[in-house]
N, CA, C and O of each residue as an XYZ file, in Angstrom:
336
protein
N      93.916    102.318    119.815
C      93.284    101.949    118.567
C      92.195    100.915    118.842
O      92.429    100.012    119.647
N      90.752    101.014    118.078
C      90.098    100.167    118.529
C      90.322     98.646    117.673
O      90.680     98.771    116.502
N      90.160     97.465    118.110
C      90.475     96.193    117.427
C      88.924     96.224    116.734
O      87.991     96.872    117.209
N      88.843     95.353    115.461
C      87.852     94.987    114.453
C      87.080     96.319    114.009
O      85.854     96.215    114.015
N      87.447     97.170    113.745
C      86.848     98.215    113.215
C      86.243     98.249    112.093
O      85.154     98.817    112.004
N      86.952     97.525    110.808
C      86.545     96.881    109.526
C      86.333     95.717    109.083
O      86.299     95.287    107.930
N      86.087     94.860    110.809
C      85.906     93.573    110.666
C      84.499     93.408    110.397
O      83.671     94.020    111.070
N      84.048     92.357    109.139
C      82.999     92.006    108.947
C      82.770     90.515    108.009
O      83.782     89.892    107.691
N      81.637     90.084    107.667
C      81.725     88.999    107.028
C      80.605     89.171    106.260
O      79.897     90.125    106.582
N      80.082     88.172    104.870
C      79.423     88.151    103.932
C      78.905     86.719    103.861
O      79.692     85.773    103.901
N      77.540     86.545    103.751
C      77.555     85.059    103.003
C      76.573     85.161    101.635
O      75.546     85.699    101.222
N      77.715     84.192    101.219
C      76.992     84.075     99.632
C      75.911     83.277     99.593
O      75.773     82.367    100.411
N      75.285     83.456     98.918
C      74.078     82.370     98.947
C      73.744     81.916     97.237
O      73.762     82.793     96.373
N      73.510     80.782     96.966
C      72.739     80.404     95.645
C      71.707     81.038     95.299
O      71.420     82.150     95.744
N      70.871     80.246     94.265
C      69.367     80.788     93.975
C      68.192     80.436     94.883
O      67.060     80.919     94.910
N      68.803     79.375     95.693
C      67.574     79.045     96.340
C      67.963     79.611     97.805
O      67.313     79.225     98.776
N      68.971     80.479     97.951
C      69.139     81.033     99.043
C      69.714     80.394    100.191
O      69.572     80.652    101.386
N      70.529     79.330     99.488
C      71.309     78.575    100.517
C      72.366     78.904    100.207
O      72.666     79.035     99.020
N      73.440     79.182    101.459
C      74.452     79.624    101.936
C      75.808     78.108    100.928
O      76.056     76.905    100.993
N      76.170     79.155    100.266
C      77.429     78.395     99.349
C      78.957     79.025     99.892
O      80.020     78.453     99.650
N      78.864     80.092    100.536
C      80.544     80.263    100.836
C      80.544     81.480    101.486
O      79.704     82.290    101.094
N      81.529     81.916    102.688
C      81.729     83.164    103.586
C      82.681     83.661    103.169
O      83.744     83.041    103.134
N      82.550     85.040    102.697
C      83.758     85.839    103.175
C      84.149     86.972    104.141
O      83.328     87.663    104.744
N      85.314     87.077    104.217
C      85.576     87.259    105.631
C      86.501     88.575    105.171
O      87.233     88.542    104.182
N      86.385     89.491    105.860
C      87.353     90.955    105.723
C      87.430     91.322    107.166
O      86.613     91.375    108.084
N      88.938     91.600    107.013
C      89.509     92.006    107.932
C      90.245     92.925    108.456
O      91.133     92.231    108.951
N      90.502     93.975    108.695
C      91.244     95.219    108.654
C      92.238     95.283    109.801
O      91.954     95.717    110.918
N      93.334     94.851    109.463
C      94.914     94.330    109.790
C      95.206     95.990    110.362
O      96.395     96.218    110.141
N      94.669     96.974    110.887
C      94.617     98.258    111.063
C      96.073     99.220    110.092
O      96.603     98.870    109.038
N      96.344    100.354    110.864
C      97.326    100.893    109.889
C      98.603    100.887    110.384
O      99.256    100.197    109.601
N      99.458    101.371    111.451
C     100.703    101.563    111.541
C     100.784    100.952    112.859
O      99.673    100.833    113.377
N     101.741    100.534    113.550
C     102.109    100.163    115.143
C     102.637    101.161    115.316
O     103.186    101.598    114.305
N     102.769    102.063    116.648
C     103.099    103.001    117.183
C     104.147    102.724    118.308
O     103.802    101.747    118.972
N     105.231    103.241    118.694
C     105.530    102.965    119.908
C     105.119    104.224    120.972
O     104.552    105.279    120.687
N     105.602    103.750    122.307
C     105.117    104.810    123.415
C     105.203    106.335    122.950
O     104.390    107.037    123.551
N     106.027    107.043    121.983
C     106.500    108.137    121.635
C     106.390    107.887    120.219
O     107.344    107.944    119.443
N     105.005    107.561    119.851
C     104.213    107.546    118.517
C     104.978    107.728    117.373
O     104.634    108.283    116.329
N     106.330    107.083    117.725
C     107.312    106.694    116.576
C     106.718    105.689    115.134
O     107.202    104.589    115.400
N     106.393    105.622    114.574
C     105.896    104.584    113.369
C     106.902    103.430    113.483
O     108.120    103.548    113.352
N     106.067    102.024    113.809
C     107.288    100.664    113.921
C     107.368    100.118    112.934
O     108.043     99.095    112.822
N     106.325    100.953    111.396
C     105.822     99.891    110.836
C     104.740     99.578    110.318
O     104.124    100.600    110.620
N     103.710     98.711    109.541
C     102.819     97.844    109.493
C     102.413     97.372    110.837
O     103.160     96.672    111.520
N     100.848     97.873    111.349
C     100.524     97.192    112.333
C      99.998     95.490    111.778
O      99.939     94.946    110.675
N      99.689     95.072    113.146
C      99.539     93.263    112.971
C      97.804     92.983    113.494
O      97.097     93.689    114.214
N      97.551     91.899    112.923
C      96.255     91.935    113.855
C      96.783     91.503    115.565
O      97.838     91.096    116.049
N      95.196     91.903    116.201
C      95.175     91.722    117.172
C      94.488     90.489    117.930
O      93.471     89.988    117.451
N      95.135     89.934    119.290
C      94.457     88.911    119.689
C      92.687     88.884    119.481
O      92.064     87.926    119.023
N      92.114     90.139    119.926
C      91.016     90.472    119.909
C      90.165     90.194    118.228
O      89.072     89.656    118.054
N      90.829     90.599    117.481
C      90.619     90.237    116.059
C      90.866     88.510    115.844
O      90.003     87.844    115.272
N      91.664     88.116    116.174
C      91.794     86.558    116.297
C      90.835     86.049    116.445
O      90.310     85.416    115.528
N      90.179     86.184    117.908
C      88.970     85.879    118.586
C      88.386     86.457    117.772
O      88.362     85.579    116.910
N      87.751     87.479    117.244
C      86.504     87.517    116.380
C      86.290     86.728    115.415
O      85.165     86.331    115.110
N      87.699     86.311    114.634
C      87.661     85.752    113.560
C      86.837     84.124    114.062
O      85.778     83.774    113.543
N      87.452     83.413    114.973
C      87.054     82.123    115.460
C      85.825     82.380    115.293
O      85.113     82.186    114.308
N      85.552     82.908    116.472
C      84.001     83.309    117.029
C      83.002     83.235    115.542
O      81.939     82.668    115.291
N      83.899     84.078    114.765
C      82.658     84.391    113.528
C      82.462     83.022    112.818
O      81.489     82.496    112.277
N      83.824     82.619    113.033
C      83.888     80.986    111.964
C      83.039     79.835    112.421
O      82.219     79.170    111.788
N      83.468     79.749    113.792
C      81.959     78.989    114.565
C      80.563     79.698    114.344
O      79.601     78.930    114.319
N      80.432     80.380    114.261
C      79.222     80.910    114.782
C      78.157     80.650    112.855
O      77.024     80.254    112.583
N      79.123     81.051    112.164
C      78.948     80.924    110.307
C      78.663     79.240    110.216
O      77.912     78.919    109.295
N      79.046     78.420    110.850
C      79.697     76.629    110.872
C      78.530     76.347    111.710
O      78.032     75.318    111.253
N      77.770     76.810    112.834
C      77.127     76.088    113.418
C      75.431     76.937    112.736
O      74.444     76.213    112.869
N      75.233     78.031    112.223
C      74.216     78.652    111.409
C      73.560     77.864    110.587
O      72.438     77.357    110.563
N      74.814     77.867    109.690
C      74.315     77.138    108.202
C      74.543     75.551    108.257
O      73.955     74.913    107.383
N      75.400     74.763    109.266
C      75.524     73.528    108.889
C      75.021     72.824    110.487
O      74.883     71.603    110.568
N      74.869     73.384    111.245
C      74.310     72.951    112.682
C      75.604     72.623    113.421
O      75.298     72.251    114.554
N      76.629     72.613    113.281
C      77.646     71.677    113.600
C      78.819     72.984    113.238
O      79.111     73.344    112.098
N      79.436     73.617    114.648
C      81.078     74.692    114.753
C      82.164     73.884    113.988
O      83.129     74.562    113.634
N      82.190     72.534    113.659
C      82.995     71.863    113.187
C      82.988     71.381    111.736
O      83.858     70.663    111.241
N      81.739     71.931    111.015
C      81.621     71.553    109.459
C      81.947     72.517    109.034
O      81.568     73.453    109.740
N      82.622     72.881    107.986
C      83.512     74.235    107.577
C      81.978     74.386    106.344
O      81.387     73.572    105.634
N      81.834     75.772    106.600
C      81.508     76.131    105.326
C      82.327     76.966    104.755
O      82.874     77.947    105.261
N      82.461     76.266    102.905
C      83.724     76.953    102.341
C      83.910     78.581    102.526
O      82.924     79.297    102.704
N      85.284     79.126    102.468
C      85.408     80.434    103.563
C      86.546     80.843    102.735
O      87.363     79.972    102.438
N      86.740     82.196    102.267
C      88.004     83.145    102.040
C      87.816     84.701    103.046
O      86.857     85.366    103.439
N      89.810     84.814    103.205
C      89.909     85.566    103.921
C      90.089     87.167    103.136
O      90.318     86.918    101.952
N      90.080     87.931    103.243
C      90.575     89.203    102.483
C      90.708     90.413    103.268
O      89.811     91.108    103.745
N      92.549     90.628    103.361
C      92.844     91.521    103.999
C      93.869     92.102    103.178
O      94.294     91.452    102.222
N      94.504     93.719    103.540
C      95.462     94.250    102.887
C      96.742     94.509    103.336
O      97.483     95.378    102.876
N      96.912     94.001    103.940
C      98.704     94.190    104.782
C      98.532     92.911    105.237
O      97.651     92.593    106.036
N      99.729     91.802    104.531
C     100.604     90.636    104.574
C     100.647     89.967    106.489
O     101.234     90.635    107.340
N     100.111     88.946    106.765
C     100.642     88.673    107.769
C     101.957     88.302    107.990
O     102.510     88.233    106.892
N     102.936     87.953    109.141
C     103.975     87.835    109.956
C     104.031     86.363    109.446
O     103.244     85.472    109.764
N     104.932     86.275    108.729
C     105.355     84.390    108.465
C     105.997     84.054    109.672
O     106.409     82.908    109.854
C-alpha cells in the first residue's frame, strides 16, 4: 500500500491574503492486511505519514511565520479514529 496517498494540506488565507489557519487531511488508509490478506481491521497511519505530517507542519511554520517553531493555527481531519 502506498503511504500519503490522500495526504494533503490547505491554507486559509484572509482578505488581504495572509495566511490565518492550515488544514491538514489525512488518509488513515483502509484495512490492515495480514501475510494471507486476512482483514485485521482498520488500518493505522504510517510512520511515513507521521513524517509527512511534521515535515508539512514545519515547513507551513517556517513559510508563513519564518520560524518551524511558531505554530500557525492548524486542524487535523481524518476518518478512521486513531489508537488511544
Amino acid at each position: 500500500m502506498q503511504d500519503s496517498y490522500g495526504n494533503y494540506y490547505k491554507l486559509i488565507r484572509d482578505d488581504e491574503e495572509k495566511v490565518i489557519q492550515a488544514l491538514f487531511f489525512m488518509d488513515s488508509n483502509m484495512y490492515e492486511l495480514d501475510v494471507n490478506g486476512k482483514n485485521l481491521g482498520y488500518d493505522n497511519f504510517t510512520e511515513k505519514q507521521v513524517d509527512w505530517y511534521e515535515k508539512s507542519v514545519k515547513n507551513v511554520n517556517m513559510t508563513v511565520n519564518g520560524s518551524e517553531t511558531e505554530a500557525v493555527p492548524s486542524l487535523a481531519f481524518f476518518h478512521i479514529p486513531m489508537l488511544e
